[in-house]
C-alpha positions as CSV (number, residue, x, y, z in Angstrom):
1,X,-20.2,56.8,-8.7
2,X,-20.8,58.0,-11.8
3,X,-20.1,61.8,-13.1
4,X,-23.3,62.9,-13.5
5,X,-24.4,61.3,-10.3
6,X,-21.7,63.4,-9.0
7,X,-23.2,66.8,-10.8
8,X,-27.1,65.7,-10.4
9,X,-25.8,65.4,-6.5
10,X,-24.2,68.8,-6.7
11,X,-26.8,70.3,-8.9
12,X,-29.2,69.5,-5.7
13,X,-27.2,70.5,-2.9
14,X,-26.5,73.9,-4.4
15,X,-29.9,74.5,-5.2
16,X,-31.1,77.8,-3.9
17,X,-34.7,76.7,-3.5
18,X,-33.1,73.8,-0.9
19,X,-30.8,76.1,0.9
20,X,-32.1,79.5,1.0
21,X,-33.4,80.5,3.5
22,X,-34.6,77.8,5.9
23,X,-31.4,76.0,6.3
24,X,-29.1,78.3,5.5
25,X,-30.3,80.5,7.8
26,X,-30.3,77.1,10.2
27,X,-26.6,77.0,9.4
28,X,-25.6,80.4,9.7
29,X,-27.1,80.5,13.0
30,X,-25.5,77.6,14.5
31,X,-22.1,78.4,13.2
32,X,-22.1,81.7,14.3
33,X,-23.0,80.5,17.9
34,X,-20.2,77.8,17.8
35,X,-17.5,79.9,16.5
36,X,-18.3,82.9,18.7
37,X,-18.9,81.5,21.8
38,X,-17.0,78.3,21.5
39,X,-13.8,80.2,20.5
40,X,-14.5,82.3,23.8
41,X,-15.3,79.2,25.7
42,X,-12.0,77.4,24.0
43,X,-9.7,80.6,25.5
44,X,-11.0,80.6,28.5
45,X,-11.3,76.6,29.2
46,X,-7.5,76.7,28.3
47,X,-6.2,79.0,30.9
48,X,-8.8,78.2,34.1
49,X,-10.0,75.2,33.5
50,X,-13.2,73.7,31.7
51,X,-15.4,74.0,34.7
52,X,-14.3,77.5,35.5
53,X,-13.9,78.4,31.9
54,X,-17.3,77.2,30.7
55,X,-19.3,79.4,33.8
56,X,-17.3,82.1,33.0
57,X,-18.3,81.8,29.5
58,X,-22.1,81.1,30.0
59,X,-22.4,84.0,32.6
60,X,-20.7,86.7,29.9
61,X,-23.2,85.5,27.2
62,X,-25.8,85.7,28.9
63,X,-24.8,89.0,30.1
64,X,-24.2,89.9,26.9
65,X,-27.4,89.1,26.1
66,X,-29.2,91.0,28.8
67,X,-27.6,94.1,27.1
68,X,-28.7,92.7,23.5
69,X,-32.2,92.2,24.4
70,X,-32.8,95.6,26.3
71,X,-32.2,97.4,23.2
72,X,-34.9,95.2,21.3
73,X,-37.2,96.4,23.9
74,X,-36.3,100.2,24.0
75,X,-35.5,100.6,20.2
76,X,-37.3,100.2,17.1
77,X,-35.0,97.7,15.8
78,X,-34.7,97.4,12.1
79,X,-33.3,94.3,12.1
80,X,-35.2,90.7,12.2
81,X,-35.5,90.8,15.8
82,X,-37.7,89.2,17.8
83,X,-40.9,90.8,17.3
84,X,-44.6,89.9,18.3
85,X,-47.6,91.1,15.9
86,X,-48.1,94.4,14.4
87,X,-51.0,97.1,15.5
88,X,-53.8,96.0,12.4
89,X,-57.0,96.4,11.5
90,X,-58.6,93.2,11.9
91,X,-62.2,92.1,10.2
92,X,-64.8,91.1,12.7
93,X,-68.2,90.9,11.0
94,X,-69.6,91.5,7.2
95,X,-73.2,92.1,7.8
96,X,-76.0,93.8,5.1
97,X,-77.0,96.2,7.9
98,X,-75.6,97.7,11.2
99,X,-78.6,96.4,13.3
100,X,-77.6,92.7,13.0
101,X,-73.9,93.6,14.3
102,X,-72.7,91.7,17.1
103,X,-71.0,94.7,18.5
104,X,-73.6,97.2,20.1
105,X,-71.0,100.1,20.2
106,X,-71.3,100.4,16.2
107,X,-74.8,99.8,15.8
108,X,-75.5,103.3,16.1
109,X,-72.1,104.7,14.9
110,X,-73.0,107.5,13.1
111,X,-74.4,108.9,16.0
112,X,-71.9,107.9,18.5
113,X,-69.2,107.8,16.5
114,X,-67.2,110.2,14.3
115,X,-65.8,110.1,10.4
116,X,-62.1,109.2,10.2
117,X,-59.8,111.4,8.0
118,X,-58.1,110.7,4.7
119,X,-55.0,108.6,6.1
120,X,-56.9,106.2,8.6
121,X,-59.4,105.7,6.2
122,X,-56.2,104.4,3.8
123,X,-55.3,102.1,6.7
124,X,-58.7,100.5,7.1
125,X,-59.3,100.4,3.5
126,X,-56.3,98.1,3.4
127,X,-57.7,95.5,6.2
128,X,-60.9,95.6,4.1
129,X,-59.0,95.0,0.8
130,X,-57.8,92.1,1.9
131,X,-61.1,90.5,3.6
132,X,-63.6,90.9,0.6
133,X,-60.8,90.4,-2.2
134,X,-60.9,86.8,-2.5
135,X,-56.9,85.1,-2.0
136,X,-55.5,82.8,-4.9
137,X,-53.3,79.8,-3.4
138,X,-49.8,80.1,-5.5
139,X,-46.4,78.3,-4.7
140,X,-45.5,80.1,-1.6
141,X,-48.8,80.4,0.1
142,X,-52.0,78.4,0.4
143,X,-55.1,79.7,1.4
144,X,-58.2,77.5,3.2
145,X,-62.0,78.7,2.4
146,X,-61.7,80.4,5.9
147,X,-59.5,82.9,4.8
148,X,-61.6,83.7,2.1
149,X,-64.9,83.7,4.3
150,X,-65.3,87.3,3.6
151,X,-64.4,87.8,0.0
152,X,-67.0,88.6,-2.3
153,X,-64.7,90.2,-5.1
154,X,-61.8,89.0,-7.8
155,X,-60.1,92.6,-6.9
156,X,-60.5,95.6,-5.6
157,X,-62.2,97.8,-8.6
158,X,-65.1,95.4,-8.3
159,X,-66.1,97.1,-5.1
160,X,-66.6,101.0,-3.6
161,X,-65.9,102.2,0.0
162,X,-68.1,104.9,0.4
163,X,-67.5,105.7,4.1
164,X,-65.4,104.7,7.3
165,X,-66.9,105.6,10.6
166,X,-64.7,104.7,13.9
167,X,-65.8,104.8,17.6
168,X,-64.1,103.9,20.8
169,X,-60.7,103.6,21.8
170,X,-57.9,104.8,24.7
171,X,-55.2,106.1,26.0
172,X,-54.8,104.6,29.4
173,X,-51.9,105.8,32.3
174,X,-50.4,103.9,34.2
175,X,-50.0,106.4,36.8
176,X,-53.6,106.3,36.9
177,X,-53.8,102.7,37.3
178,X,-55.5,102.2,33.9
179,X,-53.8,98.7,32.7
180,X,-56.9,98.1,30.0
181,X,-57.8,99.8,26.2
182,X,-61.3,100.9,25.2
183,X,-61.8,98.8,22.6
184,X,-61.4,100.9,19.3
185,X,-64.1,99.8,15.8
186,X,-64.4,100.9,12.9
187,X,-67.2,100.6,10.4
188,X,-66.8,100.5,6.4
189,X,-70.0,101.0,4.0
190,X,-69.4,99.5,1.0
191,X,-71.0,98.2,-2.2
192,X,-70.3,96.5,-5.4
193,X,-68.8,98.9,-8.0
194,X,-71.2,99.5,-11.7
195,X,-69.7,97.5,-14.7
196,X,-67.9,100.1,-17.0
197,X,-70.0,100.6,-20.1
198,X,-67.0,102.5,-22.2
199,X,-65.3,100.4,-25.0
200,X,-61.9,99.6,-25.1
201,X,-59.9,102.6,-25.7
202,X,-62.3,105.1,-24.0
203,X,-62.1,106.8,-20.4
204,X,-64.1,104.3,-18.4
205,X,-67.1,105.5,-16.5
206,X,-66.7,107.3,-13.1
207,X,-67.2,105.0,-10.1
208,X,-70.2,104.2,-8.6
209,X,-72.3,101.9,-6.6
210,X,-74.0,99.1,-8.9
211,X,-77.8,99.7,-9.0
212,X,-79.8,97.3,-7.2
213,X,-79.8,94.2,-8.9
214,X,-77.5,95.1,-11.6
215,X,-76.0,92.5,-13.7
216,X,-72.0,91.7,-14.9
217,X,-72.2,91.1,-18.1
218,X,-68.8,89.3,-17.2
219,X,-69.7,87.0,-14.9
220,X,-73.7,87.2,-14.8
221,X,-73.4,87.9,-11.0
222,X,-75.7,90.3,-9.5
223,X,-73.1,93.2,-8.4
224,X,-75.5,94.5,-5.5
225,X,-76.1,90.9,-3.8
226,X,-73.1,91.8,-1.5
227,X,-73.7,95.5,-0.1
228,X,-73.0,96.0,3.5
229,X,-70.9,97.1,6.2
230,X,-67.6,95.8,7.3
231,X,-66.9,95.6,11.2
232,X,-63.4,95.7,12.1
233,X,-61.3,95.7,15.6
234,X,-57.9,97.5,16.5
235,X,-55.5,95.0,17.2
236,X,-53.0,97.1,19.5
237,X,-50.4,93.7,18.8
238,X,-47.8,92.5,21.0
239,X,-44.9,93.7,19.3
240,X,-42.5,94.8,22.8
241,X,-44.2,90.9,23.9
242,X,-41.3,88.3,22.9
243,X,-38.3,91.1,23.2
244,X,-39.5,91.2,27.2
245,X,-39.7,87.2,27.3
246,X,-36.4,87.0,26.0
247,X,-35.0,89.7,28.4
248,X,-36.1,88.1,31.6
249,X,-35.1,85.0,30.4
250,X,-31.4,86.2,29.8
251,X,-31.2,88.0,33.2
252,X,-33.0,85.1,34.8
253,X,-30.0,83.0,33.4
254,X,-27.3,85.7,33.7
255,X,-28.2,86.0,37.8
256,X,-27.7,82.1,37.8
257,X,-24.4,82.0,36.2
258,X,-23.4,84.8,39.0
259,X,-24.8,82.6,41.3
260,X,-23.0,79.3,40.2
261,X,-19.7,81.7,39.9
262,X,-20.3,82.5,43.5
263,X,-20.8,78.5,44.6
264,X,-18.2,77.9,42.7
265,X,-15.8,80.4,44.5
266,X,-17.3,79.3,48.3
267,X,-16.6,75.4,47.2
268,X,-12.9,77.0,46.0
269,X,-12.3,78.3,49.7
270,X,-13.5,75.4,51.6
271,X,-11.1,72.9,49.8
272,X,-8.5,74.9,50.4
273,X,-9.5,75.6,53.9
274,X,-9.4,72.4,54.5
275,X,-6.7,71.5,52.7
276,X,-4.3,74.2,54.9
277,X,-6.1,72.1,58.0
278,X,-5.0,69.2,57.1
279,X,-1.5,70.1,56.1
280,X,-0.8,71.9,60.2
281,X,0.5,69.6,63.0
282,X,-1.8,68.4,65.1
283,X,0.1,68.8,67.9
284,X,3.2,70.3,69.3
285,X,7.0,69.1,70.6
286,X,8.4,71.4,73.4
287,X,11.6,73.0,72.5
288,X,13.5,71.4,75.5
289,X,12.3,69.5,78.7
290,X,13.0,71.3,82.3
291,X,15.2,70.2,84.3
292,X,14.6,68.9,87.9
293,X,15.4,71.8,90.5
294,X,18.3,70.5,92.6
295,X,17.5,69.8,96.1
């Protein structure tokens, strides 16, 4: 093979891009596994055998991994744990006004419903950001024309969130027998931000809703065609979800290794049961024969 065959070859499987960090991660994984539990299993297979030696070794893992797991569920690991989805904002509806919702608890929201503070009005904001911002496909990522069935904007200064309304919501007890959430909406009024009239180099105009009709002079899009309301859901998520699959899997397997221990043990006594039957006589010679009584 040539040289720079050789370093074209090498060039490619050093490449970051190819490596990192599918199958390195792949790799790291699996070696990890082999040399920590194959080690064990390698120790132990030595000294009591490879039966006993592997159950011995499958039942402490999988202990090991009860323990491992219960601290995913009752910590707020920081690590890349198993982890379901997030508590989010999630967009249901864009509609021009709230009496063509398909949600009848925010139809009247205003009324029913109360104004959100500062902070939570940050964290819908950013759920609304990313429906009506329209997503650009790059390298990494690609985007279909679903995830972009909301957006109506190039970025975020092309629109104005005027108010954020929420209604519903729970807290239910267990102790009370309440297993279900109220479901919890919010409502966003928005509507297409004025084109800046300032020349380059001077303060730019205070924001403000586009008059009706208005025109960019950018793009020659009417700025007013998509004012409306945003209708979004709290997603309460699933993040405790996979952490307590993968618990009751590892005890599920942990109580069978005990169990195949314990078989293993009862099959260990019965050889050797019979074994010590087979090895006693089966019958018995008299120390000496009596003598006929004289007559």
């Amino acid at each position: 093979m040539p040289l720079s065959a050789v370093v074209i070859l090498g060039a490619e499987l050093t490449n970051p891009n190819l490596w990192y960090p599918t199958i390195l991660g792949v790799l790291v994984v699996v070696a990890g596994v082999t040399l920590f539990v194959g080690s064990i299993y390698l120790i132990l297979g030595t000294n009591m055998g490879a039966r006993l030696g592997f159950l011995v070794t499958f039942t402490a893992l999988m202990g090991f991994m009860v323990v491992l797991t219960s601290l995913w569920i009752t910590t707020a690991s920081p690590l890349n744990t198993l982890k379901g989805s997030v508590p989010a904002w999630q967009v249901q509806q864009v509609v021009p006004s709230l009496k063509k919702a398909n949600v009848a608890e925010v139809r009247n929201i205003k009324q029913t419903g109360h104004k959100v503070d500062a902070i939570e009005q940050a964290n819908v904001k950013a759920a609304v950001d990313a429906a009506l911002v329209t997503k650009v496909s790059n390298a990494i990522q690609t985007f279909t024309p679903e995830d972009n069935k909301f957006a109506f904007y190039e970025d975020v200064t092309k629109y104005l969130a005027l108010s954020t309304y929420e209604v519903g919501g729970s807290k239910p007890s267990w102790l009370d027998f309440q297993f279900r959430h109220t479901p919890r909406y919010a409502v966003v009024k928005f509507c297409g931000a004025a084109a800046n009239t300032q020349p380059f180099g001077v303060a730019p105009d205070s924001p403000s809703c586009a008059a009706k009709g208005a025109i960019d002079p950018a793009t020659g899009t009417d700025l007013s065609a998509h004012n409306g309301y945003v209708i979004l859901e709290f997603n309460l998520g699933d993040v405790k979800f996979p952490p307590i699959v993968a618990f009751a899997s590892a005890a599920l397997l942990f109580t069978l290794g005990l169990l195949m221990l314990h078989w293993y043990e009862k099959d260990r006594k019965a050889l050797a049961a019979r074994a010590a039957a087979a090895a006693a006589p089966t019958s018995t010679t008299p120390d000496r024969v009596r003598e006929p009584a004289n007559v």
